[in-house]
C-alpha positions in Angstrom: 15.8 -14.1 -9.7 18.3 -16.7 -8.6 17.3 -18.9 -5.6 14.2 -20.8 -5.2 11.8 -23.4 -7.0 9.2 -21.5 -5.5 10.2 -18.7 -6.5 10.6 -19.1 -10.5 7.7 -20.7 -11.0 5.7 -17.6 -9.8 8.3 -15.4 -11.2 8.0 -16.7 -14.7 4.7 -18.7 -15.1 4.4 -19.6 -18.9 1.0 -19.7 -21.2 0.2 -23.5 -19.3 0.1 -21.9 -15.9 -2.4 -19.2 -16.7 -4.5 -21.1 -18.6 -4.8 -23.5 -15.3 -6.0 -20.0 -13.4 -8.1 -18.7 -15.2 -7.4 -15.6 -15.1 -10.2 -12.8 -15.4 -10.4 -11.1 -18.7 -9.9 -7.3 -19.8 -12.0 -4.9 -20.9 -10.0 -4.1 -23.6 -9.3 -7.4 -24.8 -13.3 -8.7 -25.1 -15.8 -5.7 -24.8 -16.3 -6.8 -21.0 -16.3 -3.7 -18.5 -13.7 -4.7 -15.3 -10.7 -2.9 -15.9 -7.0 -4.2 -14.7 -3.9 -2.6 -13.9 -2.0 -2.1 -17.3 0.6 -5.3 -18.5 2.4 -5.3 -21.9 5.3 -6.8 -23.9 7.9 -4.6 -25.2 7.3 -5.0 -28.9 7.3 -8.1 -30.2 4.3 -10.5 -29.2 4.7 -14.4 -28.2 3.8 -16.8 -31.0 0.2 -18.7 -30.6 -2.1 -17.3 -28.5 -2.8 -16.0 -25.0 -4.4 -18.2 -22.7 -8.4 -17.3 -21.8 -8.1 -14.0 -19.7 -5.2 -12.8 -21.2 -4.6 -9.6 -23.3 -1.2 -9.5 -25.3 -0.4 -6.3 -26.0 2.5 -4.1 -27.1 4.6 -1.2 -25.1 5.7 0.5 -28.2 2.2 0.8 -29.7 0.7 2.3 -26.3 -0.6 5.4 -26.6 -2.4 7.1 -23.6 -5.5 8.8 -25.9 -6.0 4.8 -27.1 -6.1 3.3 -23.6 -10.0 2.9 -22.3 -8.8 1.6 -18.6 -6.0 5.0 -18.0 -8.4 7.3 -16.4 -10.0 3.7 -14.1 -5.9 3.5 -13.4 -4.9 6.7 -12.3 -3.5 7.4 -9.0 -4.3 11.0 -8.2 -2.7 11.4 -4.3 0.7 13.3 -4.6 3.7 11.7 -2.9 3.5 13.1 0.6 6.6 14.4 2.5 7.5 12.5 5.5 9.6 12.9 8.6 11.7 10.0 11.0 10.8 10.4 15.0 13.0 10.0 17.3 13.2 5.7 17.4 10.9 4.4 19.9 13.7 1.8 20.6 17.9 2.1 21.0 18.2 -0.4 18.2 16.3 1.5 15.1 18.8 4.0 13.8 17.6 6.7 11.6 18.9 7.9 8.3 20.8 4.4 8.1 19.1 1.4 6.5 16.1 1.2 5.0 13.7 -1.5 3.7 12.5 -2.2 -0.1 9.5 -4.7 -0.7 8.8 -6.5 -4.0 5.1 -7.6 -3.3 2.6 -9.2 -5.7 -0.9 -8.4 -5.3 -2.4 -10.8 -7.8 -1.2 -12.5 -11.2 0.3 -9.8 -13.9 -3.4 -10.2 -15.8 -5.6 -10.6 -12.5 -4.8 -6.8 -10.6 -8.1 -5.0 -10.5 -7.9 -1.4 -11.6 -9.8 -0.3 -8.1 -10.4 -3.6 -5.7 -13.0 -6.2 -5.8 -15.7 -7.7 -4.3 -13.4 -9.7 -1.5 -12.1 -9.1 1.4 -9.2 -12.0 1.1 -6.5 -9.2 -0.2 -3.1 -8.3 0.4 -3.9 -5.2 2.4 -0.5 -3.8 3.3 -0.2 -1.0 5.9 3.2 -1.2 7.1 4.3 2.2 4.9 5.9 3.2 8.4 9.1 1.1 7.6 9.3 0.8 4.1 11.2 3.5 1.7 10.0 1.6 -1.6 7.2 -0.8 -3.1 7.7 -2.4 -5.8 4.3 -3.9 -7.7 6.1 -7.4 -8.3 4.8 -9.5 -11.7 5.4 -10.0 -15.1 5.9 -13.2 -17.0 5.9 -14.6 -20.7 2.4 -15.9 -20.6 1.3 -12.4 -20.2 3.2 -9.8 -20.6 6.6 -8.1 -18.9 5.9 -4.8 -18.2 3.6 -4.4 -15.0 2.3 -1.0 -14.2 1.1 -0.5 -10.6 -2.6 -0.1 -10.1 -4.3 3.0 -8.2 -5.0 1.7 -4.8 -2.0 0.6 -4.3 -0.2 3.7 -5.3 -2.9 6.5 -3.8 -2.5 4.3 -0.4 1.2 4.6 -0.8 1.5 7.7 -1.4 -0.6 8.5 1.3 2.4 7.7 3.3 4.8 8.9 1.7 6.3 5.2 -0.2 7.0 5.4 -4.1 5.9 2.9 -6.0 7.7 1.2 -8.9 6.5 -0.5 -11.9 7.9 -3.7 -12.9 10.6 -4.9 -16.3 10.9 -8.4 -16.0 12.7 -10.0 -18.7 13.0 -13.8 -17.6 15.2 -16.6 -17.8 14.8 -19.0 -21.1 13.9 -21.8 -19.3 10.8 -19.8 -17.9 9.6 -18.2 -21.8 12.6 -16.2 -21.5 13.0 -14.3 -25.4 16.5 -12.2 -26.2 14.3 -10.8 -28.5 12.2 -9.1 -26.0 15.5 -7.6 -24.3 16.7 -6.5 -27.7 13.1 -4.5 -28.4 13.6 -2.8 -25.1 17.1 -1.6 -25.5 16.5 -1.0 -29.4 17.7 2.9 -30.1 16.0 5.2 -32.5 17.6 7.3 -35.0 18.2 10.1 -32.5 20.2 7.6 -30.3 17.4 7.8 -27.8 15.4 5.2 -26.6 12.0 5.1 -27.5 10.5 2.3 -25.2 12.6 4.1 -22.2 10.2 7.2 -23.2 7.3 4.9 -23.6 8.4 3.4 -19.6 8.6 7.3 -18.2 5.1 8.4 -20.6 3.4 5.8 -18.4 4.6 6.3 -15.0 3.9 10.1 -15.8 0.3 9.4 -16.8 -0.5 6.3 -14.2 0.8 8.5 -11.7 3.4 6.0 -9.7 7.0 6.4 -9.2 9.3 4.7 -11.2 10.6 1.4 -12.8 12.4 -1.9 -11.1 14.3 -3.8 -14.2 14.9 -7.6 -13.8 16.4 -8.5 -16.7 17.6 -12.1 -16.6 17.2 -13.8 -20.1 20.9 -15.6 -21.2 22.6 -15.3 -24.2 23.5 -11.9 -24.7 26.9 -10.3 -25.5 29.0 -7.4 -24.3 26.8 -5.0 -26.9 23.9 -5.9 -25.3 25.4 -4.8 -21.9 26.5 -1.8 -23.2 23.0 -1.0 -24.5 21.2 -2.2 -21.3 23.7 0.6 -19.4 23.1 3.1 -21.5 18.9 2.6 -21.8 19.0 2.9 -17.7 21.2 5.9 -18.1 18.7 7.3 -20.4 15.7 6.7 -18.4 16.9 8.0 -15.2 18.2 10.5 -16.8 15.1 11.7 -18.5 12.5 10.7 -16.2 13.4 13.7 -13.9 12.5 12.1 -11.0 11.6 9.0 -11.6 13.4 6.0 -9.3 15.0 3.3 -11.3 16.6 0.6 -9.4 18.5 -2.3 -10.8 18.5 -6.1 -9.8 21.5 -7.9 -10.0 21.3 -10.5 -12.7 22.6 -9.0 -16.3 26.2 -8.5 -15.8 28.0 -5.2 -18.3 29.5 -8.6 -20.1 25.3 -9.3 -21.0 25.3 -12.6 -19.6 23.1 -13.5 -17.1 25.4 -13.9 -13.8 24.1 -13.1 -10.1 27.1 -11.6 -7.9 25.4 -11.1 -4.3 27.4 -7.8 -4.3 28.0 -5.0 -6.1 31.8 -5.4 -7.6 33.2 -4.6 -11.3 30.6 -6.6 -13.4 27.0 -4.7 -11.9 28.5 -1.5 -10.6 28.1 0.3 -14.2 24.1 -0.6 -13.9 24.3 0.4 -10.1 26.0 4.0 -11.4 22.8 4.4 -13.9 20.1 3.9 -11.4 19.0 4.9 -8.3 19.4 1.7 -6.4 20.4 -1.8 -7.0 18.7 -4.6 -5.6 21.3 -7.4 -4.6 20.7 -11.1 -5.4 19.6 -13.2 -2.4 23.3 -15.2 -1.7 25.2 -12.1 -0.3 27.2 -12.9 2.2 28.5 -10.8 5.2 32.1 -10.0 3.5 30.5 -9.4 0.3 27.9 -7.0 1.8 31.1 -4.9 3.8 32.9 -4.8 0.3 29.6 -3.6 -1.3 29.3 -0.8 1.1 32.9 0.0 1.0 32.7 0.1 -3.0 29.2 2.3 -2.9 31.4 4.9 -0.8 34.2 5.0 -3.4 31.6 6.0 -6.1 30.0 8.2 -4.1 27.2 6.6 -3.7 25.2 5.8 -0.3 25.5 1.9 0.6 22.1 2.2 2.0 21.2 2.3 -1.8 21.8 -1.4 -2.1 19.4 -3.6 -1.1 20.7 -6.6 0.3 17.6 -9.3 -1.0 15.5 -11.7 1.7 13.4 -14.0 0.1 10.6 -14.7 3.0 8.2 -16.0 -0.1 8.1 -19.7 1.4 9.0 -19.0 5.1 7.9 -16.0 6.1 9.4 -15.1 9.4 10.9 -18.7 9.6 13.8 -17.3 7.2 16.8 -17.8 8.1 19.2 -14.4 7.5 22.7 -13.1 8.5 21.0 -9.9 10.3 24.4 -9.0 11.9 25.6 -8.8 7.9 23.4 -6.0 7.2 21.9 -4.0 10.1 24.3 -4.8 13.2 23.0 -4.1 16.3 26.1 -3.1 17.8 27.7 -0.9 15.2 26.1 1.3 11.9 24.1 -0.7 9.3 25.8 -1.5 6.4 23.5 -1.9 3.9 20.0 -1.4 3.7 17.3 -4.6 2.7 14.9 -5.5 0.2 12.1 -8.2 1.4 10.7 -10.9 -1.5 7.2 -11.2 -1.5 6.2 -9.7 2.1 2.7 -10.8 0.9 3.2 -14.4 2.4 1.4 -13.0 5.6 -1.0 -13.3 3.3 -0.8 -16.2 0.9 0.7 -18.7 4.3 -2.7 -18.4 6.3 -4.2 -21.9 5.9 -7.5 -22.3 3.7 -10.6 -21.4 5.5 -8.0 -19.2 7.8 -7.8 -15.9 5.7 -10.0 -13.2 7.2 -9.2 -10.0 7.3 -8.1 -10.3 11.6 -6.0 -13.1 10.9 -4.0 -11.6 8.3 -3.1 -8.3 9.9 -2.5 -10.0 13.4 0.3 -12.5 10.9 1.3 -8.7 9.6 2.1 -6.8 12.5 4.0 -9.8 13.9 6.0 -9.9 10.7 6.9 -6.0 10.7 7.1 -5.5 14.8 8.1 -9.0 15.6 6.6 -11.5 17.6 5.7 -9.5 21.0 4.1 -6.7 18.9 5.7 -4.0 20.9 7.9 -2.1 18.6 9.2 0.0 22.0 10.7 -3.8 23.2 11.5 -5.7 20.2 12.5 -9.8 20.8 16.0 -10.8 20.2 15.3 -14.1 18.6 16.2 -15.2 15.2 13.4 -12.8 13.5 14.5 -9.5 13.4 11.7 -7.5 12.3 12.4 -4.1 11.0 11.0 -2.3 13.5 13.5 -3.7 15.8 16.5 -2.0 13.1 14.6 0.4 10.5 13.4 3.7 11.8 9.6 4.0 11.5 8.2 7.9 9.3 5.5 9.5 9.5 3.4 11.8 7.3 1.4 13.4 10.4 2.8 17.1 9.8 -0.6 19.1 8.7 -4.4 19.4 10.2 -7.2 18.5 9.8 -6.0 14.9 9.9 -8.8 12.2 10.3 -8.6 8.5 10.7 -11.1 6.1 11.2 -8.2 2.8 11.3 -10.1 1.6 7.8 -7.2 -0.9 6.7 -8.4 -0.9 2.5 -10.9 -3.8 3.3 -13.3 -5.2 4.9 -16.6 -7.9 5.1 -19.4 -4.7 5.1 -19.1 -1.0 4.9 -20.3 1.2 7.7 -21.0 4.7 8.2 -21.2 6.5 11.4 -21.5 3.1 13.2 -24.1 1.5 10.8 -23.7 -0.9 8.0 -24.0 1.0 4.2 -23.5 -2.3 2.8 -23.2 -5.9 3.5 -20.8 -6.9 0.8 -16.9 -7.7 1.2 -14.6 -5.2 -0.8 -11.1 -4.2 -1.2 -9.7 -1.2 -2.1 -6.2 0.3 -0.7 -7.0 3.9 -1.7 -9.6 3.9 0.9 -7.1 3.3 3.2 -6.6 5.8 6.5 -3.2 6.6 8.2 -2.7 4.1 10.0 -0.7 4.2 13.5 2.5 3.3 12.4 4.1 1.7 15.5 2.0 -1.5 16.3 1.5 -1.8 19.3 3.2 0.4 21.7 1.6 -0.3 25.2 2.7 1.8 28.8 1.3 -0.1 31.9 1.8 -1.5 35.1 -0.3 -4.2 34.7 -0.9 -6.8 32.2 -0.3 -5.8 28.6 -4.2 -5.5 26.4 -4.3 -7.2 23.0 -4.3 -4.6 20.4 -5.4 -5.1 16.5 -7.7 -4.2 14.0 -11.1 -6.2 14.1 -13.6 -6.2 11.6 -17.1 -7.2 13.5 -17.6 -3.8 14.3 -16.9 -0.2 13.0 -17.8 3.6 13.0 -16.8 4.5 9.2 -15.1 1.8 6.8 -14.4 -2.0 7.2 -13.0 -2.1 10.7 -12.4 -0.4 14.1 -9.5 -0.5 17.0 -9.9 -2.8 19.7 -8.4 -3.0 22.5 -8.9 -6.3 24.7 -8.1 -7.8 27.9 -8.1 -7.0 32.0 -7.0 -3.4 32.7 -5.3 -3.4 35.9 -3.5 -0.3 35.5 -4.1 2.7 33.6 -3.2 1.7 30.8 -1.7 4.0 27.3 -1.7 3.2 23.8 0.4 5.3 21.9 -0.7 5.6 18.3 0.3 8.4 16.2 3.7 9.9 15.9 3.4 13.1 14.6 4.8 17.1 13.9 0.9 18.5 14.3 0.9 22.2 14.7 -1.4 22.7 17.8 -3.0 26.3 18.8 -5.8 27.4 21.7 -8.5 26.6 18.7 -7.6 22.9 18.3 -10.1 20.5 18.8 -10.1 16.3 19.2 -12.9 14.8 18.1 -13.2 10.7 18.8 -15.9 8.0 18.0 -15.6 4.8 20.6 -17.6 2.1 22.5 -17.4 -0.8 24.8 -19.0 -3.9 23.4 -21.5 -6.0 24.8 -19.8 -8.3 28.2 -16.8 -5.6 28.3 -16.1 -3.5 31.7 -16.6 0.2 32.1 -13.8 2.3 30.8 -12.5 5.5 31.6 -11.1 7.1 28.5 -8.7 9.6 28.0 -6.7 11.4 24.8 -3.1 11.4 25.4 -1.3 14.2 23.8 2.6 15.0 23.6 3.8 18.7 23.7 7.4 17.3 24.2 8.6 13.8 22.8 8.3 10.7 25.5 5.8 13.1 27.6 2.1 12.8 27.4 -0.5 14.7 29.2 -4.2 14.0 29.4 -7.2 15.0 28.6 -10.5 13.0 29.9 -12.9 11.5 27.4 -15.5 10.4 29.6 -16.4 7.1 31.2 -17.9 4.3 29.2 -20.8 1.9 30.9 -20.1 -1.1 31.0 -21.9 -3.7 29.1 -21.9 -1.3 25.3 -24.6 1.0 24.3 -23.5 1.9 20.8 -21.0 4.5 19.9 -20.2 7.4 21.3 -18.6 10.8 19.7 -16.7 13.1 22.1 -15.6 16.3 21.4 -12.5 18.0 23.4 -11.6 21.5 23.1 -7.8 20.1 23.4 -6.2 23.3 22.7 -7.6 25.5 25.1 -7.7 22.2 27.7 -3.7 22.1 27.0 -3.2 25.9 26.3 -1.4 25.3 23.4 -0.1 28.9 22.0 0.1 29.0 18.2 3.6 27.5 17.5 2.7 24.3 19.8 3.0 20.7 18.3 1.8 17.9 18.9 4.3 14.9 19.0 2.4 12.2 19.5 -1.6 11.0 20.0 -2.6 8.5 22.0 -5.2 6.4 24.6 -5.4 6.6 28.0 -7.5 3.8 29.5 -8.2 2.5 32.9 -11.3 0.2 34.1 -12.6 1.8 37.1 -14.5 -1.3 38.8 -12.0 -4.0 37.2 -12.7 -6.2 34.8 -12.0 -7.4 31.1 -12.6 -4.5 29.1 -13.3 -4.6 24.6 -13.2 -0.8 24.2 -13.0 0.5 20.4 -12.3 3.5 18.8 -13.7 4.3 15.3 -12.5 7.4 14.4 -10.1 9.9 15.5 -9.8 13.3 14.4 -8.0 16.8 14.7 -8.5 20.3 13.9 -8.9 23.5 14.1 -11.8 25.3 12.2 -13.5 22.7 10.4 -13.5 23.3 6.6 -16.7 23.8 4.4 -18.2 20.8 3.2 -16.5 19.9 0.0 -18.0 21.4 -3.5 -20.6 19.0 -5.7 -19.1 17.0 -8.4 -18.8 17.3 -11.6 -22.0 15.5 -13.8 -21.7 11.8 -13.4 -22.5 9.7 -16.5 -22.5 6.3 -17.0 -19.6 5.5 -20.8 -20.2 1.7 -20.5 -22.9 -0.8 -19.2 -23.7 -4.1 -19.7 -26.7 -6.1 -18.3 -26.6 -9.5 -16.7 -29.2 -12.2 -16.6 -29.1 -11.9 -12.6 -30.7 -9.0 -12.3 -27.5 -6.9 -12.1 -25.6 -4.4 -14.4 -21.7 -4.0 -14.3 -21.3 -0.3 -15.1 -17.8 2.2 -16.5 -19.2 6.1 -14.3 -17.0 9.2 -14.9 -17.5 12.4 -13.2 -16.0 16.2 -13.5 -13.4 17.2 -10.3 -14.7 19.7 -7.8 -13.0 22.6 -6.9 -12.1 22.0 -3.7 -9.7 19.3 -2.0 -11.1 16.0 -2.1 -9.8 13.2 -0.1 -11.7 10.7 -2.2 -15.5 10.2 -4.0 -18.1 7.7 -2.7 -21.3 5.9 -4.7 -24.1 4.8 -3.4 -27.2 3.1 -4.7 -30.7 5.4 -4.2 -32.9 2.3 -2.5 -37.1 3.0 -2.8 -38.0 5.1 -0.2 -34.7 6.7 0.5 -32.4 4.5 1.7 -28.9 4.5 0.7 -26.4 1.3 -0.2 -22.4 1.6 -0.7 -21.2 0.7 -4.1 -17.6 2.1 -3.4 -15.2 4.9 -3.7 -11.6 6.0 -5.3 -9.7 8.9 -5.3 -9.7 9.3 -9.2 -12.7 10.5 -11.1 -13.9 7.2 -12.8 -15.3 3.8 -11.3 -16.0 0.1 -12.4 -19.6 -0.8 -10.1 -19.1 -4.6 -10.5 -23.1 -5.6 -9.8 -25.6 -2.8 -9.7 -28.4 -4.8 -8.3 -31.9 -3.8 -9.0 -34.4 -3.2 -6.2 -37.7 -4.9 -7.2 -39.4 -3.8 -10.4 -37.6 -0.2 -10.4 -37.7 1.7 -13.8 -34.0 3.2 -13.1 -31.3 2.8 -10.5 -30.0 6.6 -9.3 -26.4 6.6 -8.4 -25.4 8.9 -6.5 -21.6 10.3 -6.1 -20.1 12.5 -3.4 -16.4 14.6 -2.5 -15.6 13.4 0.9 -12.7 15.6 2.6 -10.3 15.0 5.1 -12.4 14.7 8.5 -15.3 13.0 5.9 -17.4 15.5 5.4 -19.7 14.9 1.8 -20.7 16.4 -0.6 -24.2 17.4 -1.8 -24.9 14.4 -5.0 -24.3 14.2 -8.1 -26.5 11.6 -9.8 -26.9 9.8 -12.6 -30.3 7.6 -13.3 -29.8 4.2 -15.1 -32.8 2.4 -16.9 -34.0 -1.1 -16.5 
């Protein structure tokens, strides 16, 4: 991509730069056990060899029955259908423009197939906004083909964002190889392309979405434009489904030349795909044209995506917003965002815990007040002062317990399961998509996720500050068929030094209209959680057809006071299901024992026959305890340190179904020897 230092060095980092990282080795590659989201080359492999860590592997030699890490990679949550409320501010327009992120989670070679012991991740959980991730890497140290790794897809999907893959072909002076565009665009004697049906064979089996293609290596001619046209004709074509979106760089002439718009030398490429992702030095006449010229091929402009690198300034960046979402007129073209993840990688060493990111997050997606309902009108437009938040909230039983994907410790029903940090973004609840909405008289509470407390996951909702007005959080919009058998069930508590509260659920039959229903009074001073259970159907008298349009938080402090109320979980239904079915057998494929005391272990496990939100291990500890190991939503794990209790014989690890409201299982287990 054309723009910033910054930028191509991450972009393209050669054999030198990952040697300097050391990146973490494959299983594949060396026999070790910790499986990474998949990377390759087209065909043709560099010269030399790759730098410690790195696997160099070939495209058009992949076959899925060969690959050890596909079932450790496999997203298994379907793409969920999702619905735009009515904007909680005059500025956000629906069915106008819409946002596209390229984000990197890690280095091409250093994504995790399903998280890691850390809680310093890119935990994005802004889906609300966006309409498309792309899983950003690829360079010619490593490999240029990226495929997206589970969490990240499963929590996507979750609500309702694709996720694409990655093509990056870069420029020479970055390893760059014409070669490498060549082997991609090569046809086989059928005319076809056979790496284009490798590129959909994967997507198909990973489970993810699609394909972004960055092609920007110089020196090719008019044939090679011609070919590159016709290989993204053929994969959209034959993916049946599949997005493909285009960046501006390789013009129909094949040379490498970045317009800013879409005119006579990209718009052949931006008829193949789905979308075309715009070089970062539009300009506002460029950007009208662009629409105009999308209209003429009878194309949406909102399916250009006008680039914003915020990779070195974050929020700091300066943009024309007027040039592509005016507030006083329609949008004219939709946005993609560069490396969103600098909420992330800006935060100042020793400064990147798990609060202080998503507190840098919300501000960058709701803007600096963090009140989506009023955003500020300063030189930061965040999108949810333009872009119209969705929501996948359209079915019961729907359960969240505001787990963000990571955390320091894992709790269960208030208590900690295990004391060591993880990531993992298929773990990931629903999350309220409108951060933070706030109706009061009084002073507006701080609102975030915190991570010293929780019911079920890595973190809770707390709400902080002097109430002196009833005060409502609204955090769920939602299309939840209600009836007279609904019930609310919510887990919450006041911590120690906080004010009584009085709690209530606030629940919309009509849109902008709440009505309460009391929760009980909370001492003050904390005395652990508290579950509730309201018979909010029969409270309301919902009659079968009713819906529920929104979910909320009433709270008031009834003596005064600083309040630090939290709620834990929240969840809605009618008749609760039967506990999820057993398992399949667990058995352990792969171990290997380390001089610590510790054994790194490859478990798979059969499907049960009934719906699954996701599977949970824990460790059996002498005399019955229980400690998390971790959980995905696919039917095969990577335990990175099994740790031996004393002088044991065998560890017993034990693996449950968990459903939608978090209801296990009975165990499957599995017994490993010392």
């Amino acid at each position: 991509m054309r723009q910033s230092p910054t930028r191509r060095h991450v972009l393209a980092i050669g054999a030198g730069a990952v040697t300097a990282l050391a990146l973490p080795s494959t299983a594949s590659a060396n026999g070790t056990l910790q499986p990474y989201a998949s990377y390759w080359f087209p065909d043709s492999l560099p010269s030399g060899s790759p730098a410690r860590g790195v696997v160099w592997r070939s495209l058009a030699a992949w076959r899925p029955e060969d690959d050890a890490d596909l079932p450790f990679n496999q997203a298994t949550v379907p793409l969920a259908a999702r619905f735009a409320p009515p904007p909680v501010n005059a500025t956000a327009r629906a069915g106008q423009a819409r946002v596209c992120a390229l984000a990197a989670f890690a280095h091409t070679s250093g994504n995790p197939s399903q998280g890691s012991q850390t809680a310093d991740h890119y935990a994005l959980t802004h889906w609300a906004y966006l309409d498309e991730l792309v899983f950003w890497g690829g360079s010619s140290g490593e490999g240029l083909i990226l495929a997206p790794n589970a969490p990240v897809v499963d929590a996507a999907h979750r609500n309702g964002v694709p996720v694409l893959g990655t093509v990056f072909l870069p420029p020479v002076a970055y390893g760059g190889q014409l070669r490498w565009t060549r082997d991609l665009v090569r046809r086989g004697a059928d005319g076809g392309f056979p790496l284009a049906d490798k590129l959909i064979q994967v997507a198909r089996a990973y489970g993810f979405d699609g394909w972004f293609l960055n092609a920007e290596t110089g020196g090719g001619d008019a044939r090679l434009g011609a070919d590159m046209r016709d290989f993204v004709t053929y994969l959209r074509a034959n993916g049946r489904g599949l997005r493909v979106t285009w960046y501006d760089a390789m013009a129909v002439s094949g040379d490498i030349s970045w317009q800013n718009e879409l005119n006579d030398h990209n718009s052949p490429f931006f008829r193949a795909a789905d979308s075309m992702f715009l070089n970062f030095g539009w300009s506002r006449a460029g950007l009208a044209a662009s629409a105009e010229r999308a209209g003429r091929l009878g194309r949406s402009p909102y399916a250009l995506w006008a680039g914003v690198d915020v990779e070195a300034r974050g929020w700091d960046t300066p943009v024309d917003w007027d040039a592509v979402v005016p507030a006083g007129g329609p949008h004219t073209v939709s946005y993609g965002f560069y490396r969103p993840e600098w909420t992330w990688t800006s935060l100042p060493a020793g400064g990147r815990s798990p609060a202080a990111f998503h507190a840098r997050d919300d501000r960058f997606w709701s803007g600096e007040g963090l009140d989506p309902a009023a955003p500020p009108s300063g030189p930061w437009r965040a999108p949810a002062a333009s872009v119209a938040d969705r929501s996948t909230l359209t079915a019961l039983p729907f359960a969240t317990s505001f787990n963000t994907g990571h955390g320091t410790a894992w709790y269960d029903k208030g208590k900690r399961a295990s004391d060591t940090a993880w990531n993992h973004l298929g773990l990931q609840d629903r999350l309220p998509g409108r951060r933070w909405v706030v109706r009061t008289a009084g002073a507006r509470p701080t609102v975030g996720f915190d991570f010293t407390d929780a019911w079920r996951g890595g973190n809770s909702l707390l709400v902080e500050g002097a109430l002196a007005a009833p005060t409502t959080v609204e955090l769920y919009a939602a299309r939840l068929p209600l009836s007279g058998a609904t019930v609310v069930e919510l887990a919450h508590r006041t911590d120690a030094g906080s004010a009584a509260v009085r709690v209530e659920l606030a629940v919309a039959l009509e849109p902008g209209s709440f009505q309460y229903v009391p929760a009980g009074t909370l001492p003050a001073g904390g005395r652990g959680w508290a579950t509730v259970r309201l018979r909010v159907g029969a409270l309301l008298r919902c009659r079968a057809g009713a819906t529920g349009h929104a979910l909320g938080v009433r709270l008031t402090a009834p003596d005064g006071g600083t309040v630090r109320w939290r709620l834990g979980a929240l969840a809605v239904h009618d008749a609760a299901p039967p506990a999820p079915a057993r398992p399949g057998p667990v058995r352990v494929t792969a171990s290997h024992r380390a001089g610590d005391g510790t054994a790194a272990l490859r478990l798979a496990w059969g499907a049960t026959r009934t719906p699954v939100r996701h599977y949970e291990l824990h460790q059996v500890l002498p005399g019955g305890g229980r400690r998390f190991l971790g959980g995905t939503c696919g039917h095969a794990y990577y335990v990175a340190a099994l740790r031996r209790t004393a002088t044991e014989a065998a560890t017993r690890v034990e693996m449950r179904a968990v459903d939608e409201l978090y209801a296990s299982s009975a165990p499957a287990s599995v017994d490993f020897p010392w």
